[in-house]
C-alpha positions as a printed Julia matrix, in Angstrom:
490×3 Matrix{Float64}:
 -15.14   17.29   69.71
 -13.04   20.38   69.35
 -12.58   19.97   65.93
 -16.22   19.46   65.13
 -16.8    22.83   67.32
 -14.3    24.76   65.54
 -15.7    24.05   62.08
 -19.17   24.81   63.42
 -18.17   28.3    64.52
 -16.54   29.01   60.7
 -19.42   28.18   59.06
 -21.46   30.2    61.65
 -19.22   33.13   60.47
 -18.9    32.43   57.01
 -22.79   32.3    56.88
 -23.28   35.68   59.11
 -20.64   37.74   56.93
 -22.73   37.01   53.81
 -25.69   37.97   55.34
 -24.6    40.94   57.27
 -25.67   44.03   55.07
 -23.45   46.61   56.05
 -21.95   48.35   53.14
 -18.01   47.57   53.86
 -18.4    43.67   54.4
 -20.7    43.48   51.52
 -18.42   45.21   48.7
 -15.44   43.19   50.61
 -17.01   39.92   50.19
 -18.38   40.94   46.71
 -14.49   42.11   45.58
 -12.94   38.85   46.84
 -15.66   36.12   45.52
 -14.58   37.47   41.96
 -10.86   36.18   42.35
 -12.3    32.7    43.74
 -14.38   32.21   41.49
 -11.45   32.6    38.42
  -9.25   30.69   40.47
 -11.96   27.77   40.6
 -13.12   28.15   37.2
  -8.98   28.49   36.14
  -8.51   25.12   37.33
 -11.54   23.41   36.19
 -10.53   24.75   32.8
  -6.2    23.76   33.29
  -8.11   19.9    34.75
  -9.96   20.01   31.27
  -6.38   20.9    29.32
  -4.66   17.72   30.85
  -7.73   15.69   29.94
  -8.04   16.67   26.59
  -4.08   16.3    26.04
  -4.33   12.83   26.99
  -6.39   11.89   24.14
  -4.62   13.55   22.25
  -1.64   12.2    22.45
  -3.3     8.45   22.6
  -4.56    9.69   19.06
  -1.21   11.16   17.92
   0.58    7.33   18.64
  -1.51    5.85   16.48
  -0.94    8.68   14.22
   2.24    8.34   13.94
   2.56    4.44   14.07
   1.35    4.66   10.74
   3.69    7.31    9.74
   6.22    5.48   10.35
   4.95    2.07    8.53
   5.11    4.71    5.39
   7.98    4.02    3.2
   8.11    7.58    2.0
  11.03    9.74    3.51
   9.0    12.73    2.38
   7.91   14.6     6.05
   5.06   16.57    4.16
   3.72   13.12    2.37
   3.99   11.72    5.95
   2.17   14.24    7.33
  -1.02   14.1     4.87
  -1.12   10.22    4.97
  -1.1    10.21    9.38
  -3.61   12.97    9.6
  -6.67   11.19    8.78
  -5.79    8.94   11.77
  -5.4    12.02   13.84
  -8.74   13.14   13.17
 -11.02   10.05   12.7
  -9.65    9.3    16.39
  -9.4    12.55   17.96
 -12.73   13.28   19.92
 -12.12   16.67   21.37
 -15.2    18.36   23.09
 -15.01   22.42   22.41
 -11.11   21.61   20.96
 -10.11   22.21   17.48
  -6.55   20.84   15.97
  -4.87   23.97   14.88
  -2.04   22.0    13.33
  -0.52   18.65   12.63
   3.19   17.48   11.11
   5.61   14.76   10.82
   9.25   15.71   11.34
  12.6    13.54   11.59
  12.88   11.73   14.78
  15.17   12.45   17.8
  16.95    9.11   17.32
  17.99    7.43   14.55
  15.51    5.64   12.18
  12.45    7.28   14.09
   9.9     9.84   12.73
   8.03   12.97   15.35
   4.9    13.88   14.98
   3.45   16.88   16.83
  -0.21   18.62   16.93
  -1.73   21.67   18.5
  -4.76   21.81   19.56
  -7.17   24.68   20.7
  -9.07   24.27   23.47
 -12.18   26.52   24.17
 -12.19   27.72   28.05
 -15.53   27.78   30.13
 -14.06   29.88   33.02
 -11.7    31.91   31.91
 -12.93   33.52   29.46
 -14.7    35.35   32.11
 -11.73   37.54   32.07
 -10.67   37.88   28.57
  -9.11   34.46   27.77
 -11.1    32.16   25.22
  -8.81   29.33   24.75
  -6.16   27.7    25.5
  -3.2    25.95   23.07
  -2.44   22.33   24.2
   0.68   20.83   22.0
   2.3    17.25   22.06
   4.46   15.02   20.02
   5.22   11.48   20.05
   7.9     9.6    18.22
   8.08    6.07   16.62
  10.79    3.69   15.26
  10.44    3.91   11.28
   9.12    1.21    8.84
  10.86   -2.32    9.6
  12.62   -1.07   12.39
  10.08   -2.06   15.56
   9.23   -5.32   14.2
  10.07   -8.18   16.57
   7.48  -10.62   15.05
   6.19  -12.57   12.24
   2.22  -11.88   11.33
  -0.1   -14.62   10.08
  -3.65  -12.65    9.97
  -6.5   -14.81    8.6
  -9.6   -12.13    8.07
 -12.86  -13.87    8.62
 -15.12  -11.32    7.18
 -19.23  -11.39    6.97
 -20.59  -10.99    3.74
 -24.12  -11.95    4.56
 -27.28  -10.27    3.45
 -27.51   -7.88    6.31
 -24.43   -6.54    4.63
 -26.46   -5.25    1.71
 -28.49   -2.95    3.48
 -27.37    0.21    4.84
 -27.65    0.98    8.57
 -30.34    3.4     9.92
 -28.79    7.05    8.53
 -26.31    6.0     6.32
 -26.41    5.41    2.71
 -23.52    3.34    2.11
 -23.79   -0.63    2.34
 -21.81   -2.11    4.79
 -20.15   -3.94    2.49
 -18.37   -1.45    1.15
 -17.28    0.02    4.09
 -15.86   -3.34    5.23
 -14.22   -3.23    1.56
 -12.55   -0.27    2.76
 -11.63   -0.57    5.86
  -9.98   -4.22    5.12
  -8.23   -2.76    2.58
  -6.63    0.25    4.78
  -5.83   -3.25    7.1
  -4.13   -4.42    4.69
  -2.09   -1.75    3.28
  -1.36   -0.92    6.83
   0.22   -4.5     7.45
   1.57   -5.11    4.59
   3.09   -1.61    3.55
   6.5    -2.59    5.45
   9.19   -4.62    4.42
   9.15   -8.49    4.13
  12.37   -8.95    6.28
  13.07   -9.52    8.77
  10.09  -10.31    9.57
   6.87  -11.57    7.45
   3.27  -10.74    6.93
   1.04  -13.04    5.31
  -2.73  -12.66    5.26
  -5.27  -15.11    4.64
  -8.39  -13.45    3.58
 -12.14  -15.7     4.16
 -15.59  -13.96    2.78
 -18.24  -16.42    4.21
 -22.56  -16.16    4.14
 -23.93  -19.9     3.98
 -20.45  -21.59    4.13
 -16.89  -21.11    2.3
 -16.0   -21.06   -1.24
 -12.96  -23.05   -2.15
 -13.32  -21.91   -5.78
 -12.03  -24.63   -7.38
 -13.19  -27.97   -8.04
  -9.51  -29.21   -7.87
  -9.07  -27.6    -3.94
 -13.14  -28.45   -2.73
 -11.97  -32.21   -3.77
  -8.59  -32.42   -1.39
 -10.68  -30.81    1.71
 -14.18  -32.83    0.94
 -12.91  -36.08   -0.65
 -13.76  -37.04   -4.13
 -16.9   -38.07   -5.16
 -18.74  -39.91   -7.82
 -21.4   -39.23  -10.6
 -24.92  -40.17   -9.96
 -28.17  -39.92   -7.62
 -28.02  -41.04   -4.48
 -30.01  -40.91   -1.43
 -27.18  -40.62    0.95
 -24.25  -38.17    0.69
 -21.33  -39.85   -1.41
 -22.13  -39.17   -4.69
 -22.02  -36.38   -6.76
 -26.06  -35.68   -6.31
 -28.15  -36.31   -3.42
 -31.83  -36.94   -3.6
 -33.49  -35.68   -0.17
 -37.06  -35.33    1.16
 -37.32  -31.26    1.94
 -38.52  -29.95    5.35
 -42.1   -28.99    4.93
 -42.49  -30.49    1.77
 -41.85  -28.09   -0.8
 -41.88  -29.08   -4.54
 -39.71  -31.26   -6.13
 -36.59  -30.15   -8.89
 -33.35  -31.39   -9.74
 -29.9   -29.27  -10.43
 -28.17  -30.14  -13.81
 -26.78  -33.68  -13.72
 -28.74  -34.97  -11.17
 -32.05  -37.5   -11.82
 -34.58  -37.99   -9.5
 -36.64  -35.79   -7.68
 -39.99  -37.61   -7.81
 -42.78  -38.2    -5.44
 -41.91  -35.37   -2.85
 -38.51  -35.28   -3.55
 -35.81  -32.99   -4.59
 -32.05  -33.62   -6.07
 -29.09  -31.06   -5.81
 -25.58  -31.27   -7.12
 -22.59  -31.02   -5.31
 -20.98  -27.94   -5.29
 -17.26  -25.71   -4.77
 -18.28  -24.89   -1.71
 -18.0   -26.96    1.57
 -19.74  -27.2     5.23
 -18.92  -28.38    8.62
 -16.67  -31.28    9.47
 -18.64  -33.89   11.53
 -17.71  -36.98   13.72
 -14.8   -36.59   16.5
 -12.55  -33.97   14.56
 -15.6   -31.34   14.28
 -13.97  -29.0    16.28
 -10.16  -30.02   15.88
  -7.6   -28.98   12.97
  -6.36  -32.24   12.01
  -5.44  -32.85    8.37
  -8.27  -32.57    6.23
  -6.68  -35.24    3.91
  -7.73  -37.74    6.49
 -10.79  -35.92    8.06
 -12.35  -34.29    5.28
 -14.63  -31.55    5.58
 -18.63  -31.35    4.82
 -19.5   -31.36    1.59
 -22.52  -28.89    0.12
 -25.05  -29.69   -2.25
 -26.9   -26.33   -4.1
 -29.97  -24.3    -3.29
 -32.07  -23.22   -6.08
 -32.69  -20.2    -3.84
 -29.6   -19.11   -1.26
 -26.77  -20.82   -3.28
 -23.18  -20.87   -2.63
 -21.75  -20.39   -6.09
 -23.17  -17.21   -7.2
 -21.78  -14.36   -6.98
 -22.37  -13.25   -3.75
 -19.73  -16.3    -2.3
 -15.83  -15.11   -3.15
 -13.74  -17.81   -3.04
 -11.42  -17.64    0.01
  -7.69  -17.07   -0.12
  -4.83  -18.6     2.13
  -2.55  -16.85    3.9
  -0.29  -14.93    1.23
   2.57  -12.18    0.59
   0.63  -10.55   -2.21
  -0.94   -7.13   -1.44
  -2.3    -7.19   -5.09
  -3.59  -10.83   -4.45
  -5.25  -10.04   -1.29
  -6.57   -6.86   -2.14
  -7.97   -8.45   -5.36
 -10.17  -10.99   -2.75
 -11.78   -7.99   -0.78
 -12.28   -6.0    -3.48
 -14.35   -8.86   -5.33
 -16.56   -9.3    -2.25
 -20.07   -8.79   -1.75
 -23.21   -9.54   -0.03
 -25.77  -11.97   -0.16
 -27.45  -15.0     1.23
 -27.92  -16.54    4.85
 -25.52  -17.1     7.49
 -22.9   -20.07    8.14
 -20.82  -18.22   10.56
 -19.12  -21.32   12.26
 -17.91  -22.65    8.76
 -15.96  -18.96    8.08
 -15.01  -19.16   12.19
 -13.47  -22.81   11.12
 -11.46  -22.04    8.09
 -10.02  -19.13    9.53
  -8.37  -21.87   12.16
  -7.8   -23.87    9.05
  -5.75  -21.01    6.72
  -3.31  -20.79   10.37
  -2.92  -24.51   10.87
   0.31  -26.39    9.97
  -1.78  -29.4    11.03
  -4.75  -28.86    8.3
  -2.41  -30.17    5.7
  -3.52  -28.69    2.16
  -2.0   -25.41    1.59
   1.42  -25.06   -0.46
   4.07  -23.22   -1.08
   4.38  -19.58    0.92
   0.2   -20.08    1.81
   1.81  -23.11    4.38
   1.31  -21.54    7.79
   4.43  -21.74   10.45
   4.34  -24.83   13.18
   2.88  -23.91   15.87
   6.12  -24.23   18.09
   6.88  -20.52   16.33
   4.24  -18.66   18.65
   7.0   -19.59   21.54
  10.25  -20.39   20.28
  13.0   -18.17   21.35
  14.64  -17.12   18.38
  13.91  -13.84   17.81
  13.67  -14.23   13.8
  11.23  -17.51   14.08
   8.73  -15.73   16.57
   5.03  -15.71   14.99
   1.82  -14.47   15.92
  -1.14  -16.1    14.86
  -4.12  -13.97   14.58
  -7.66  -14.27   13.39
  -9.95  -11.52   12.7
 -13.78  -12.42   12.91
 -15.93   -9.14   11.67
 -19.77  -10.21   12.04
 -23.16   -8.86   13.65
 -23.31  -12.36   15.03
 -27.09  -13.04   13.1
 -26.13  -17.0    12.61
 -29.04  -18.92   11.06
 -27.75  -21.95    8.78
 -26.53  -25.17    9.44
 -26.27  -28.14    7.79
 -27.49  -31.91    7.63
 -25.84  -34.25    5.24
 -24.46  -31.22    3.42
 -28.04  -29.76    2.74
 -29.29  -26.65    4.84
 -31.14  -28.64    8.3
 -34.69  -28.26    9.06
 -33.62  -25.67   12.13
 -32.69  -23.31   10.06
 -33.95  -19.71   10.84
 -34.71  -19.07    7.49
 -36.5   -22.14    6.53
 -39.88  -21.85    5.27
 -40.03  -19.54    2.16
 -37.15  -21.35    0.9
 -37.97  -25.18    2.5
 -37.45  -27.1    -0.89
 -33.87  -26.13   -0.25
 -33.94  -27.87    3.55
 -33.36  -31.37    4.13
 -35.91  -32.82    6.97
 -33.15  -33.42    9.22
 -31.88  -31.45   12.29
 -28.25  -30.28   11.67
 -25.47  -32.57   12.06
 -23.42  -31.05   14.71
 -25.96  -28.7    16.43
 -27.02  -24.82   15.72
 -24.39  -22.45   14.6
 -23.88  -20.72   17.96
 -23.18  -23.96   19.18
 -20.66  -24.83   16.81
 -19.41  -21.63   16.93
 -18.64  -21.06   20.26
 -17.41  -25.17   20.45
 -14.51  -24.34   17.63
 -13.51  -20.7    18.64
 -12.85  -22.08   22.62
 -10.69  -24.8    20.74
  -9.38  -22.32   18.38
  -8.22  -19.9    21.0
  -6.77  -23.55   22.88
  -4.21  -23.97   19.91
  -2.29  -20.58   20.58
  -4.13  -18.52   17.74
  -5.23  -15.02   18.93
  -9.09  -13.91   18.11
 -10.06  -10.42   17.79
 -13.64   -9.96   17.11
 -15.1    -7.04   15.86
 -18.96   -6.66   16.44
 -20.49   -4.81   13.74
 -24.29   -3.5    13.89
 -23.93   -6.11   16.37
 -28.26   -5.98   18.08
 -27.47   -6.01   21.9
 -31.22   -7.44   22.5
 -29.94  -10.92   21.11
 -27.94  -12.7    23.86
 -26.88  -15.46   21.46
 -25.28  -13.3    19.67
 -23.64  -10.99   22.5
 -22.78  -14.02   24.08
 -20.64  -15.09   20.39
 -18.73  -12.16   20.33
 -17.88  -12.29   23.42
 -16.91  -15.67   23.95
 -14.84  -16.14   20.78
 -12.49  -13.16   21.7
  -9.19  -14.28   23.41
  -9.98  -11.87   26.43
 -12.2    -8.57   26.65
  -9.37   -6.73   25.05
  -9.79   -8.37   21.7
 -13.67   -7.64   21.51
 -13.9    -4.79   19.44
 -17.07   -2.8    18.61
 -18.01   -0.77   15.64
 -21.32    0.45   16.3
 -21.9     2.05   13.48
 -20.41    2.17    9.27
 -18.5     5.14   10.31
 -16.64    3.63   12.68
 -15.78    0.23   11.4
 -12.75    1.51    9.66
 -11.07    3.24   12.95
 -11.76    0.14   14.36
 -10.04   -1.71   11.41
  -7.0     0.78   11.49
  -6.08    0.66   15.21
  -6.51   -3.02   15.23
  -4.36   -2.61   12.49
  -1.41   -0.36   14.03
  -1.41   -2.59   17.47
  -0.45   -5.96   15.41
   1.87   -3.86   13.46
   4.22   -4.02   16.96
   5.92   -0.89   16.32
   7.76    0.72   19.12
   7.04    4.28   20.14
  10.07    6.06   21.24
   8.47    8.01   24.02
């Protein structure tokens, strides 16, 4: 009780001395609130200093993470090549970087980066002080040195037809800007040394399913098949009634196509795997794959389909496969979710030579130059609206109607795509492979899709979101750095 009466007589005096009007107490008061109020507006500003040094240093590590996965031993080189990582993820509010350079390391082997930055004062500049300089550093181990890990990356990347249209504001497609930033990936990744350790990437460009882009590979994964009609899959043709009738046609080589009917040939391409291994990676030698027969309208072997590429050691090679992608048709998401399992499997059984991915006993063994991480990459804005029935687009797809000559009256095989999807990414994450997803113009009013991205991510960590074309290559870049395992020094 005495406390509570003791702070109810100083506020009782604090109150009367601001009211009392006598000349003295009034130019007292007035001379002392001016030093308060610097000192409280001094260390609102010096609070604002250690805020805006914290990002700044979070942006100067990945800064110089890449620096240091630079081969050049050329500082000023160094420097140009790390700042655009220093600005793209430096947000400063009323700061400015007043300067940026890569030096030689305190250690051996390690490169030092330091910036400046200047930071506009609110307060203080109440008495003649506009800003305040703000300076860190941070070091990191140098190309090859940090690396305690192999890398098998499989990118999974969208290249649907909402990639052909540019977001609201910009004027670039968004396939180009996912050109670009899986390029920087790569060169990122693969700009180090192959030993100790490895990097091999496995690149898959999917819209209505995956190109295997030759007839020779689409054969080993689908099984070999036959000339002829047929009303069944098994042959090279199949003869189908279409969903909502629709008129009839045949591809070249097929017959048929009469009384209501339509005929398609089989194609490079290939769909879902059905039956008890849907959602497994067993050897497609035994379980082969779906097989796809061609749309007239929507069809996998144009150009809009780039074949995909196993995991490789080439930068030209896999830089060659992004650069030839590009957008078109509808959306098979769970068949690009499903061979980027099947481009990390040992157990998928078709791949040769260095595209053979590790056994799966390398994610834990414990010697150090055998450790691998296994890592897909699924880029998407989660709009999944084809599946399949007999290796013809199902009568549930969101798309059918305009183009139902192309749909088989059936209802897909295994189930909608977000069903699939989810089924194979909660099997995929079982088998020791790590899932990043990266949501791009991802619509947040679509639960379906939320719920994808979400759910096919190994934890909350590895959901990534670009919400716009500008920042898909950030994204990209620090995803990027972190798998690169550098160490920083400090």
């Amino acid at each position: 009780m005495a406390k509570k009466l003791k702070l109810a007589n100083l506020v009782k005096g604090w109150k009367r001395m601001i009211k009392n009007q006598r000349g003295n107490v009034a130019m007292m008061f007035g001379l002392s609130a001016v030093p308060i109020i610097v000192a409280g507006g001094a260390a609102i500003d010096y609070d604002r200093a250690i805020n805006a040094k914290t990002a700044l240093q979070a942006s100067l590590d990945t800064a110089i993470l890449f620096a240091a996965k630079n081969n050049s031993s050329d500082m000023s080189v160094l420097t140009a090549a790390a700042q655009p990582f220093l600005n793209v993820n430096y947000k400063g509010t009323d700061a400015t970087v007043t300067s940026f350079a890569v030096s030689a390391g305190t250690v051996a082997n390690s490169v030092k980066a330091t910036a400046t930055i200047s930071l506009n004062t609110w307060f203080m500049s109440t008495i003649g002080i506009n800003s305040m300089n703000v300076t860190t550093s941070s070091e990191a181990l140098h190309v090859g040195t940090g690396r305690n890990v192999n890398l098998e990356i499989s990118l999974v990347l969208d290249n649907t037809g909402s990639m052909n249209t540019p977001g609201t504001g910009f004027s670039t497609k968004p396939i180009d800007d996912l050109k670009v930033a899986a390029t920087n990936f790569v060169n990122t990744l693969m700009a180090a040394p192959q030993t100790p350790y490895f990097t091999k990437i496995a690149v898959v460009p999917y819209n209505n399913s995956v190109n295997m882009g030759t007839s020779a590979l689409a054969t080993t994964v689908r099984g070999g098949v036959v000339a002829g009609s047929s009303t069944s899959p098994g042959s090279q043709c199949l003869i189908y009634a279409p969903a909502g009738g629709g008129s009839s046609g045949n591809n070249t080589g097929c017959t048929g196509g009469t009384n209501g009917k339509v005929s398609r040939a089989i194609t490079t391409c290939v769909t879902e795997r059905t039956g008890a291994q849907a959602y497994t990676d067993a050897s497609a030698l035994v379980y082969p794959v779906g097989r796809q027969y061609g749309a007239n309208i929507n069809p996998c072997t144009n150009t809009a389909t780039t074949p995909m590429l196993p995991l490789s050691t080439s930068t030209s090679t896999i830089l060659s496969t992004v650069s030839a992608m590009s957008a078109g048709n509808y959306t098979a998401g769970h068949i690009g979710i499903a061979w980027g399992w099947y481009t990390l499997s040992p157990n998928f059984g078709i791949f040769s030579g260095a595209s053979v991915p590790v056994s799966y006993s390398m994610l834990t063994t414990t010697v150090a130059a055998n450790k691998t991480k296994k890592v897909m990459v699924l880029m998407t804005d989660g709009e999944y609206n084809s599946s399949y029935a007999h290796g013809v687009f199902s009568s549930q797809n969101t798309f059918y109607g305009t183009y139902s000559s192309d749909s088989i009256n059936l209802p897909p095989d295994n189930g909608d795509p977000y069903v699939q999807s989810n089924a194979m990414c909660t099997a995929i994450k079982a088998s020791g492979v790590e899932v990043y997803t990266i949501a791009f113009q991802l619509d947040q009013t679509k639960p379906q899709r939320v719920a994808l991205l979400a759910n096919c991510a190994t934890d909350a960590a590895h959901a990534l979101i670009a919400t716009d074309q500008s920042q898909l290559n950030a994204v990209f870049q620090s995803l990027a750095q972190s798998l690169a395992t550098l160490r920083l020094t400090n």
